[in-house]
N, C-alpha and C positions, 0 to 999 in steps of 0.2 A: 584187253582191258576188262576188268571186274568191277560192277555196275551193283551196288548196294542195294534193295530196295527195301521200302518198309512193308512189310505183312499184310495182304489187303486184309487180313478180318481182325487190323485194328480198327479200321477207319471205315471197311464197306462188306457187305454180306458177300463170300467166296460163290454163292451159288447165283446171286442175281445180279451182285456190283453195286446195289443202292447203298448210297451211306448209314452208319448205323448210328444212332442216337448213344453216347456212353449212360448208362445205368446213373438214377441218382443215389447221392448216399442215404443209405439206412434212416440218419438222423432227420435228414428232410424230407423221405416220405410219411415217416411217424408226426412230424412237424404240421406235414399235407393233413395227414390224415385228423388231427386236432381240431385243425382249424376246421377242415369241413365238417367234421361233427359236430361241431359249437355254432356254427352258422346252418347248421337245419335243425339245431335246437329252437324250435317255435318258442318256449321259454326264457331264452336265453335272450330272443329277438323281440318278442312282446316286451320284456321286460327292459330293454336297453331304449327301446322307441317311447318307452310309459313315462323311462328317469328323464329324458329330454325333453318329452311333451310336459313333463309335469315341471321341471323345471323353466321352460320356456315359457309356460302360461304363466308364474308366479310370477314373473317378471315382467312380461308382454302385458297379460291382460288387464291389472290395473290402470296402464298407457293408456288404454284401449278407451277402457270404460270412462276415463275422466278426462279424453282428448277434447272435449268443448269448454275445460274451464270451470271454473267456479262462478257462480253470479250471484249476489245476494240485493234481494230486493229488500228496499224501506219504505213503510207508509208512512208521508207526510200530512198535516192538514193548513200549511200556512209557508210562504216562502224562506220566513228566516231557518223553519227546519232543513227545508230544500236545501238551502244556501249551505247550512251544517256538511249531509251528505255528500255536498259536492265536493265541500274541502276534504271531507273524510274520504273518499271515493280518490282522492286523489294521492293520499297516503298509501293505500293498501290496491291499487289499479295497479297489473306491469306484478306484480309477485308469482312467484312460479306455481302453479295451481301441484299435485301428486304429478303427474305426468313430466316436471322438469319444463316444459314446454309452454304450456297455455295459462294464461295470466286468471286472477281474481277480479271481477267487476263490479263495481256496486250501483246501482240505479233505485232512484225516487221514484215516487209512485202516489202521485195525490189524490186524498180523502177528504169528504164532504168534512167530518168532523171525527173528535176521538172516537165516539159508537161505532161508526165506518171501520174506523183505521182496525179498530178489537176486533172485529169480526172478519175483518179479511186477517188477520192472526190466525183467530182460532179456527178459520177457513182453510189455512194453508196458501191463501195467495200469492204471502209476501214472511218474508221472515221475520221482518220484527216491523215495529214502529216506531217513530220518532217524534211527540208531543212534549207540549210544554209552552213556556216562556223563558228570553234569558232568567237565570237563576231558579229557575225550577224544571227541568228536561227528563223528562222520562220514557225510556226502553221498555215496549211494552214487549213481550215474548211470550209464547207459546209453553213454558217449560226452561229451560237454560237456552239462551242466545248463542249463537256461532263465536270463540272465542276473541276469533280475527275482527269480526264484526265490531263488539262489542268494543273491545280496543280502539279502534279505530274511532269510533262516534265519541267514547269518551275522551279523548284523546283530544280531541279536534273542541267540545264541549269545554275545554280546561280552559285550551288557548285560546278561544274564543272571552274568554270571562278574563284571564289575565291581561290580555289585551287592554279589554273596557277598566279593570282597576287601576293599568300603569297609565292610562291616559287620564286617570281621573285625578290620581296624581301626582300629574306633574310630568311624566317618565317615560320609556320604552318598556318593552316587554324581552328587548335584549339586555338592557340594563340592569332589568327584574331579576332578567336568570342568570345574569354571570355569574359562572363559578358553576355553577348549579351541576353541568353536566356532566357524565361519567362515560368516559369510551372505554368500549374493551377493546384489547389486545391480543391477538395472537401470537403468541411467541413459541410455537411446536415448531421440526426442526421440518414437518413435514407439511406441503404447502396443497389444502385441497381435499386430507384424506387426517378424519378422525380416528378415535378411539371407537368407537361403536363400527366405521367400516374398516378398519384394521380388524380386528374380531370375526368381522363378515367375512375378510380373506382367509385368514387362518385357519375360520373352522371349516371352510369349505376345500382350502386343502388336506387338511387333515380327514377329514367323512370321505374324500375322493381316495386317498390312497389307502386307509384301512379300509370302506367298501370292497376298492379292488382287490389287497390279499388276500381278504378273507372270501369273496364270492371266487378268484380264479385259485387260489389256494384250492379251497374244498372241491372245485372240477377237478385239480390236478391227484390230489389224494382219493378223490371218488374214482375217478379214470383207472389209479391203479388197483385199487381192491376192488373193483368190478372185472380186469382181467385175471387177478391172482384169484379172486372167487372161482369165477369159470372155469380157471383152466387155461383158457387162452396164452399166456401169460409163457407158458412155457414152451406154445409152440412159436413163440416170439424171439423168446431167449432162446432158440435153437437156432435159430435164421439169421438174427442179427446181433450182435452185443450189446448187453447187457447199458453198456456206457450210453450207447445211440440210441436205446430206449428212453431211455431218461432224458437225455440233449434235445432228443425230438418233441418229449412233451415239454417241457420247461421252456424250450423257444416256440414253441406254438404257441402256447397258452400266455406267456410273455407279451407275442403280437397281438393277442386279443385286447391282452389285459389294457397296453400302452394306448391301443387303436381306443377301444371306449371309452379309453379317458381322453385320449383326444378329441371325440366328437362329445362329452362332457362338458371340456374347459370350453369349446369351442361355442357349444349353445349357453351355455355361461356370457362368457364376453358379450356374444350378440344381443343377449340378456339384457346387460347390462347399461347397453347403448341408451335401451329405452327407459332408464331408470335414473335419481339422482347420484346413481355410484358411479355413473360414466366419469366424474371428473377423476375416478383412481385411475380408468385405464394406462395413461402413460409411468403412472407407478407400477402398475401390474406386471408389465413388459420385463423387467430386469428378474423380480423376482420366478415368474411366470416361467423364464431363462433358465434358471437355476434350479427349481424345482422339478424340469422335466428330465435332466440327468438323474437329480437323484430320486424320484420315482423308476426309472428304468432300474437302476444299480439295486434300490434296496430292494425290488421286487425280485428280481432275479435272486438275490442276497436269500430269499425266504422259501422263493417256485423250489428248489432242491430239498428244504427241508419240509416242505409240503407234501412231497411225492416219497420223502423218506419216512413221513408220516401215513401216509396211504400204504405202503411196506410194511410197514410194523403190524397192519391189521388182517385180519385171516379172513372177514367179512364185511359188509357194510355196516353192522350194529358193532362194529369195534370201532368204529372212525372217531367217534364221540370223545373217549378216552384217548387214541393213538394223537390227537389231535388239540384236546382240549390247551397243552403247555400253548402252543404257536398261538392260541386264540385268546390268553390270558396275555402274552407277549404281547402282541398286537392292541388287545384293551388298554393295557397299561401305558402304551404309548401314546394313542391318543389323547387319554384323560390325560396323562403329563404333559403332552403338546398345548394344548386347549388352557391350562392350570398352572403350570409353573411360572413363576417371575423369576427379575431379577438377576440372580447371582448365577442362583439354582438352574432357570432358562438358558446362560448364556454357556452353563459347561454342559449341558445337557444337548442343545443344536451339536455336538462336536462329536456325540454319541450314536455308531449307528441305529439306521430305522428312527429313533428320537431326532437325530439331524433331519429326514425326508421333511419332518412335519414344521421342525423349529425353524432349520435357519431361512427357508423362503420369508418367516414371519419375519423373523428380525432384517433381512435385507427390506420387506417391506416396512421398517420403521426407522430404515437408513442410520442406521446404528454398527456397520459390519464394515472390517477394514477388507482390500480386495481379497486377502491371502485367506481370510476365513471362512467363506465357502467351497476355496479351492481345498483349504485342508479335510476342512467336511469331508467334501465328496471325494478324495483320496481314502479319508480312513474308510468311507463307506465301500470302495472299491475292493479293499483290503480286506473288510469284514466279508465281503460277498465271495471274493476267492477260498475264504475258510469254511467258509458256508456247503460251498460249493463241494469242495474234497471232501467235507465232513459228509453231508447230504447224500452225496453220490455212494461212499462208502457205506453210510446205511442201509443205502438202497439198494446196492447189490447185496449185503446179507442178507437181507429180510425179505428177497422179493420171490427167490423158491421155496420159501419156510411156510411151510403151508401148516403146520401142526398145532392152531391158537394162534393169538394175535401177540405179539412182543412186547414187551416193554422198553423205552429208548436206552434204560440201562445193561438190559440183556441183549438187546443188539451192538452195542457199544462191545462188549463181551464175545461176540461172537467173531468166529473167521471166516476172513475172506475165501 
């Protein structure tokens, strides 16, 4: 009988028997080797700890600093004032002080007489005062009075006086005012989350994913004309292909790029816990969803034409120019994400790179049927596979061409 085996030196060294490790590919040590460059970039790492902390603090520290509250004191010098700030104290007591959390308080504070009361004013003791007689009541202040304050006390001063007129005659003081009142209405389709933090989301998707192409962009274009400079370059493309040179930085630089946006959105959100924007979070969630395919896709969609941009240049003082289109693309789409309404906005989300920044917006202002971010992110799909052949194609012409830096029409021009 004939007894098949498999070759030990697939599987184990012929000289020791120990199993052997299979080689990885090309692509993923170029991949390896990315990533670790970029992470002992002290630059790279200072400056990703700086966007977090400085973002964390704008958010954090004002919590911080106004976690006790608001209190505003008032000098009295007779009880019926007293009796005032207590009703007013009871209007504006329980309001959400900057921190979302801690209430406004208001507390009396009694004076020998008006002389007294002016001079714990101008003292700084107490922030305002509170003198008079019914139909004569005066705010005495330092300068301009707190607005809340001031509301408040005149407020209370009014209905105080309408009171004493509808009893004088004859009447109520709800009989006074019927009719009188105006409520407003909400009627946005969106419950919790304005126009001012719609804006807040928007532009802080948009600054996140133009930051990212253009700061791992210019790595991925810097990377390549720093080995085509050297020399390196070619003893690369002797070892490996050409294709896996390229696949290895665009998915390294890729994972970088996704990772710090991830620990971005993520010091954001916790941000935001401590802010009054927390009531968007569960709006966040869908969009937030939607946004992070298509940041991965259109990134990808641009890392190929970034490195085919780094190609085209023969030095580091060529990047400028090899570069500048991708960085004028990039601008324009921001400012159109940020700036378009309407019409113009809703055919524009449909348009790659323009979709990354629009349609997150408009699903946050629950305006989008389901099929509309799936088409998005399809044609975004679509545009990044073109991208991609295109990209790649550039990249291998231009990346032995060492004779002057190219221009994307003269590479376009040239042969494989």
């Amino acid at each position: 009988m004939t007894t098949v085996q498999t070759p030990a030196t697939a599987s184990t060294d012929p000289g020791t028997g120990q199993r052997l490790t299979p080689p990885r590919a090309p692509w993923a040590l170029v991949a390896a080797r990315e990533i670790r460059v970029r992470l002992s970039d002290k630059t790279f790492l200072v400056s990703t700890v700086l966007t977090v902390g400085l973002l964390l603090g704008a958010m954090v520290l004002p919590a911080i600093l106004n976690s006790g509250g608001t209190e505003y004191t008032v000098a009295v010098t007779d009880d019926t004032a007293a009796a005032i700030v207590d009703e007013a104290a009871t209007g504006i007591t329980g309001l959400p002080g900057l921190s979302g959390e801690e209430e406004t308080t208001v507390v009396a504070e009694r004076m020998a007489d008006r002389a007294a009361a002016e001079v714990a004013v101008v003292d700084g003791d107490v922030d305002v005062a509170l003198v008079g007689s019914d139909g004569a009541w005066e705010v005495l202040a330092d300068g301009e009075p707190p607005l809340t304050l001031e509301t408040a006390l005149a407020g209370t001063v009014q209905q105080r006086a309408l009171e004493a007129n509808a009893a004088a005659a004859g009447t109520t003081l709800e009989e006074l005012t019927a009719g009188s009142q105006l409520t407003t209405v909400d009627v946005g389709e969106q419950e919790g989350m304005g126009g001012q933090m719609l804006f807040f989301l928007g532009f802080g998707f948009a600054m996140v994913f133009y930051f990212a192409a253009v700061m791992f962009g210019m790595q991925i274009a810097s990377s390549v004309v720093e080995e085509k400079q050297s020399r390196i370059v070619e003893i690369l493309a002797a070892a490996i292909p050409i294709r896996s040179l390229l696949l290895g930085k665009v998915l390294g630089n890729t994972l970088l790029a996704v990772g710090q946006m991830a620990l971005i959105v993520a010091a954001a959100l916790v941000g935001l816990t401590f802010t009054d924007l927390d009531i968007a979070l569960p709006g966040v969630a869908e969009a937030l969803g939607w946004y992070l395919p298509f940041f991965l896709v259109g990134f990808l969609a641009l890392a190929c034409v970034w490195a085919a941009a780094g190609a085209l240049a023969s030095r580091t003082e060529d990047l400028q120019s090899t570069t500048l289109p991708l960085t004028m693309v990039l601008v324009a789409a921001l400012l159109g994400g940020i700036n378009l309404e309407g019409v113009w906005r809703e055919v524009a989300s449909f348009v790659p790179i323009l979709s990354t920044i629009l349609m997150p917006i408009r699903i946050l202002e629950g305006d989008t049927a389901w099929w509309e971010p799936a088409l998005a992110l399809a044609l975004v799909v679509a545009f990044c596979a073109l991208t991609i052949v295109l990209g790649s194609r550039l990249y291998q012409r231009a990346l032995l061409h060492t004779s002057g830096s190219l221009t994307w029409r003269k590479a376009l021009r040239l042969r494989d």
